[in-house]
N, C-alpha and C positions, 0 to 999 in steps of 0.2 A: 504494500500500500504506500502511496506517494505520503511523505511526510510534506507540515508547511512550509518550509525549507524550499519544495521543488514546486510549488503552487504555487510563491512568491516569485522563484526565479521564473516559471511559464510567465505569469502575468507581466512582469516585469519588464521579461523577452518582448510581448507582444507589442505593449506598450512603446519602448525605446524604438522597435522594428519598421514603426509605419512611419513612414515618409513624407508624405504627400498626397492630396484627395482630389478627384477629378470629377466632372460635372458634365454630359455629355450634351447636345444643343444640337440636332442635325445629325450630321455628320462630324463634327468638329467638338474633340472633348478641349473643357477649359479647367484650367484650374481654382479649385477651391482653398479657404482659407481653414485650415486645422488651428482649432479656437481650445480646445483643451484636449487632454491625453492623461486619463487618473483611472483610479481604482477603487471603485466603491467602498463603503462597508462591507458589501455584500460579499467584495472580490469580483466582481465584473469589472474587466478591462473596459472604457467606456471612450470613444473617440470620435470628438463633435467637429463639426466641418461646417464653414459657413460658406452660403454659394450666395455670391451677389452679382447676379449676371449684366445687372446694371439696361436691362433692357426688355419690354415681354416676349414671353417665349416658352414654350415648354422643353421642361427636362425628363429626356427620359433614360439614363443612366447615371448614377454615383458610381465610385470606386474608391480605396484606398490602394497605395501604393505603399511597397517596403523602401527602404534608404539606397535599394540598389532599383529603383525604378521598376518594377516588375509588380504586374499585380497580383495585390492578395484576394481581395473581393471585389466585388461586380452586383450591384442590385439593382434591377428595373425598378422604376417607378414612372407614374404619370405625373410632374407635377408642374399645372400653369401656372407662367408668372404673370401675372395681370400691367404691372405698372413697373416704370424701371427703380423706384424707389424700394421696392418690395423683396426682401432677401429672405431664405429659406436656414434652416439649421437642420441639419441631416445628423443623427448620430448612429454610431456602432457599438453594438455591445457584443463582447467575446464573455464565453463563461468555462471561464477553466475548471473542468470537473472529470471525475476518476469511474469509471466505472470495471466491472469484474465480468469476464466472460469464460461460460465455463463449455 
């Protein structure tokens, strides 16, 4: 069984690892701005991205990126931006947990 030792360093890894958040528009991913990178009470690695595309539009991919530019995740969404004043906050939650297969 993983001691808390190796749940700190998992969390910790995931945390330090992501890089960069991207915001897809068309064809054409943009970048977004990674606004926090923590770890709950709970122990969920949690990592908030702010997308200000600064114009209307719908987004229909987020992503994060590792420090070596490669992606980690990929999540569709549908989301319109109505006004170019109007910025969205996208967050990630990783949950480092143990399980037993017999």
């Amino acid at each position: 069984m993983l001691q808390t030792a190796a749940f700190t360093d998992l969390r910790n890894y995931i945390k330090t690892r992501i890089g960069s958040a991207q915001y897809l528009v068309g064809s054409t991913w943009n970048n977004a701005t990674i606004v926090d990178q923590s770890i709950t009470a709970d122990g969920i690695v949690r990592i908030k991205c702010q997308i200000a595309p600064g114009a209307a539009c719908t987004i229909a991919k987020v992503r994060l990126l590792n420090t070596a530019s490669e992606v980690w995740l990929e999540k569709t969404v549908n989301v319109v931006i109505e006004s170019a004043s109007t910025n969205l906050l996208q967050w990630f939650d990783f949950n480092v947990t143990e399980s037993e297969v017999s």
